[in-house]
N, C-alpha and C positions, 0 to 999 in steps of 0.2 A: 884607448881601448874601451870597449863596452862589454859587461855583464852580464848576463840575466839573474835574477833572484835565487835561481837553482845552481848558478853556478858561484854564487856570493855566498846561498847560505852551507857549500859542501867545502868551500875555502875557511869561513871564520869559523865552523860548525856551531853556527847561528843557525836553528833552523828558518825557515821559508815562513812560517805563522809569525815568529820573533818579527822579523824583519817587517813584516806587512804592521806588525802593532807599530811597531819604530812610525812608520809612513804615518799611520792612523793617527800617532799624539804629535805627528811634527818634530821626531825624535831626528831619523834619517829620511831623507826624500829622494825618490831615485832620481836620477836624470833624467827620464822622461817615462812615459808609460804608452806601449802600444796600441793600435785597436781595438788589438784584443783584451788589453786588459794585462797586459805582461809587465811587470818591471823590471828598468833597468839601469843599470849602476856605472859610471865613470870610475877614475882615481880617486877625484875630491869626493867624492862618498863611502868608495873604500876608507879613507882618511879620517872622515869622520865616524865613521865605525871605528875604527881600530881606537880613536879617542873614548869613545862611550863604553868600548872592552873595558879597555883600562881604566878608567872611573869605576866600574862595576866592580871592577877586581879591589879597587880601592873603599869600598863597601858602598859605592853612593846609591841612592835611588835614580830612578828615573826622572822626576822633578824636579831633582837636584843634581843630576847630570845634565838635564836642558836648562837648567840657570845656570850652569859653569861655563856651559858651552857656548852659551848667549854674552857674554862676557869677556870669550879671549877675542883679541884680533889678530895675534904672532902665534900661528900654527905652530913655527919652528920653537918659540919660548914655553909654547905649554906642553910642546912632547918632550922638551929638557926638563922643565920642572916633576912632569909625571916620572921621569928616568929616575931620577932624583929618587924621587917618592919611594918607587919600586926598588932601588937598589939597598936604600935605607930599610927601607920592610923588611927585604931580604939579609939583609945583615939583623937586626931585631931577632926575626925568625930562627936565624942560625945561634944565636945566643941562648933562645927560648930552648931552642933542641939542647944546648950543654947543659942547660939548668936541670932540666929531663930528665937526663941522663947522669948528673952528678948526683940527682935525687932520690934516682934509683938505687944505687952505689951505693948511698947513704942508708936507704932503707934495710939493704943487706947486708949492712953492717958496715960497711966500709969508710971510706975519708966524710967526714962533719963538714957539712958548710955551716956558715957564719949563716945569719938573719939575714942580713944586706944582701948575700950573694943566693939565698933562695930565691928572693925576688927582680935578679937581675932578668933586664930583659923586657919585664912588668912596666917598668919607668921608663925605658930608655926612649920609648917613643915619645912619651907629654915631653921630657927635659927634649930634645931633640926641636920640638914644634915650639916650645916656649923660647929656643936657643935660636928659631928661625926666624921667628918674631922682632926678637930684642934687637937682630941682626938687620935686620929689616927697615925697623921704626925705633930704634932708638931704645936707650935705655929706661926711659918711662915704662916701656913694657915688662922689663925684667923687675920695676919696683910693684908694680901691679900685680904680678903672678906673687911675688915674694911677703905683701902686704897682704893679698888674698889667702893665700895660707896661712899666715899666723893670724887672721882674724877668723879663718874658720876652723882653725884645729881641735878645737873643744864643741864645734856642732854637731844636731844630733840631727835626726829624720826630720824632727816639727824646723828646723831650722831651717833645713834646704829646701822643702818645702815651700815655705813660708818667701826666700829667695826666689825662687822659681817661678811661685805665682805673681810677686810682683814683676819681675822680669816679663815675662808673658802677656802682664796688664799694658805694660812699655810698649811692648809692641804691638799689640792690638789699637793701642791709640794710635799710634803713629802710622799705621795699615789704613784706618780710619780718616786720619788729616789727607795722608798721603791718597787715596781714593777720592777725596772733596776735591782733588783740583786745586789744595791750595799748595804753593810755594816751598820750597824745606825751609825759607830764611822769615814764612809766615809767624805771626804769634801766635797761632795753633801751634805750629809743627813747633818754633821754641818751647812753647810753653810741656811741651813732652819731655824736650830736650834737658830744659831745666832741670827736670824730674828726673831725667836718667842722670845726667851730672848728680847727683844728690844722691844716687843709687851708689853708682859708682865709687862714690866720695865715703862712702862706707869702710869697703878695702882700702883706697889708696886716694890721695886727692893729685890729681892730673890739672897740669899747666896747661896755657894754652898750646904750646909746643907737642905734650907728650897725649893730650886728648885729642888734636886734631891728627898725632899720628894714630890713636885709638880709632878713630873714625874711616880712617886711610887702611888700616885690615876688616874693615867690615866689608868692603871690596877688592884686595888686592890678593887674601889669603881665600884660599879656598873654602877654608871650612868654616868663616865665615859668611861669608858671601852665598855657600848652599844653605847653610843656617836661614837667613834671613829673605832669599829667593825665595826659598821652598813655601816660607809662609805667604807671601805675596811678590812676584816680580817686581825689579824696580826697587826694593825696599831697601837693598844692605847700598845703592847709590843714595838715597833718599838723605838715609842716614846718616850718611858720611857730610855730603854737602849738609844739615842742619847743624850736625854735628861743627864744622868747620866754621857755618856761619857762628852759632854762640860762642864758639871760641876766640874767635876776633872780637867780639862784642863784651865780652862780661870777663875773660880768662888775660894774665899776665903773662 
């Protein structure tokens, strides 16, 4: 079946301007466009709407919905993992509301929550994505979240700061190698790589095993991968291959 614009944008209540932007950044493309200038829509662009909803819903930008989306090749694996997402949210959400609502209770004098259980709800998501991770890539991960907090639990502002910017520098260089046309397994791009190993090794120091699976979610997780698209396409694969290459080289 075929669509027109008008009858796409009164189904997602997408308006008709939304959609024509989508076309304009190479977000959605209709299936063909008439004479006249009409667009219009099959399934597979319904489909791919309905993925860009649900990213949106999931807070991404547009930038970083079109690097996610440039990335999957199993339609069917990334609408299970968004389900995932969403149902998990949805369970968060509904905890968030008892917190609410206990807090209220509280306020009018009624049953005391504990510390812990004010901010249920608050956490559930990071432990949740750090518990996807580990699951994922190993337990190197779980030592990395766990050594990252107790190396930063007495930072202040100047601290993260200070984190942040060097992070930032990382990837600007490597945006820069990666731009030259040269290689990720070049001595440019290692020579970055070095540097973030040594970043890294601040928190936790990663084997070759647990840093090439660090390398393996710069592309395989989402919120990585739009992290590191957004700033340059291409970059969070880039990474991963340098990444893997110094780890066969210099890691046990």
């Amino acid at each position: 079946m075929t669509w027109s614009i008008t009858e796409v944008a009164r189904m997602s209540k997408v308006t008709s301007r939304t959609l024509r932007h989508y076309d304009q950044i190479g977000l959605l493309t209709p299936a063909h466009v008439s004479s006249n200038g009409y667009r219009y829509y099959e399934q597979e662009q319904l489909l791919r709407l309905q993925r860009v909803l649900l990213l949106r819903e999931l807070g991404l930008g547009l930038t970083a919905i079109a690097a996610v989306l440039g990335g999957e090749q199993d339609q069917v694996e990334a609408l299970r993992v968004h389900e995932q997402d969403l149902r998990s949210e949805g369970a968060r959400l509904a905890r968030l509301a008892d917190t609410v609502s206990r807090t209220s209770t509280q306020i009018r004098g009624g049953e005391q929550m504990s510390a812990d259980e004010m901010f249920e709800g608050f956490t559930a998501r990071q432990a949740r994505y750090e518990e996807k991770l580990v699951t994922e890539h190993g337990e190197g991960v779980r030592e990395h979240f766990r050594s990252a907090k107790t190396t930063t639990k007495d930072w202040g502002k100047a601290e993260y700061a200070d984190a942040e910017h060097r992070q930032v520098e990382l990837d600007d260089r490597m945006i820069t190698v990666m731009r030259s046309g040269a290689a990720p397994d070049s001595a440019a791009a290692q020579d970055v790589i070095a540097d973030h190993h040594a970043e890294i090794s601040r928190f936790w120091t990663p084997n070759r095993e647990s840093y090439t699976g660090l390398g393996r979610t710069y592309v395989q997780d989402p919120q990585f991968k739009t992290r590191y698209d957004a700033k340059a396409p291409g970059l969070a694969k880039f990474l991963r291959d340098a990444i893997t290459g110094y780890a066969a080289q210099h890691l046990t």
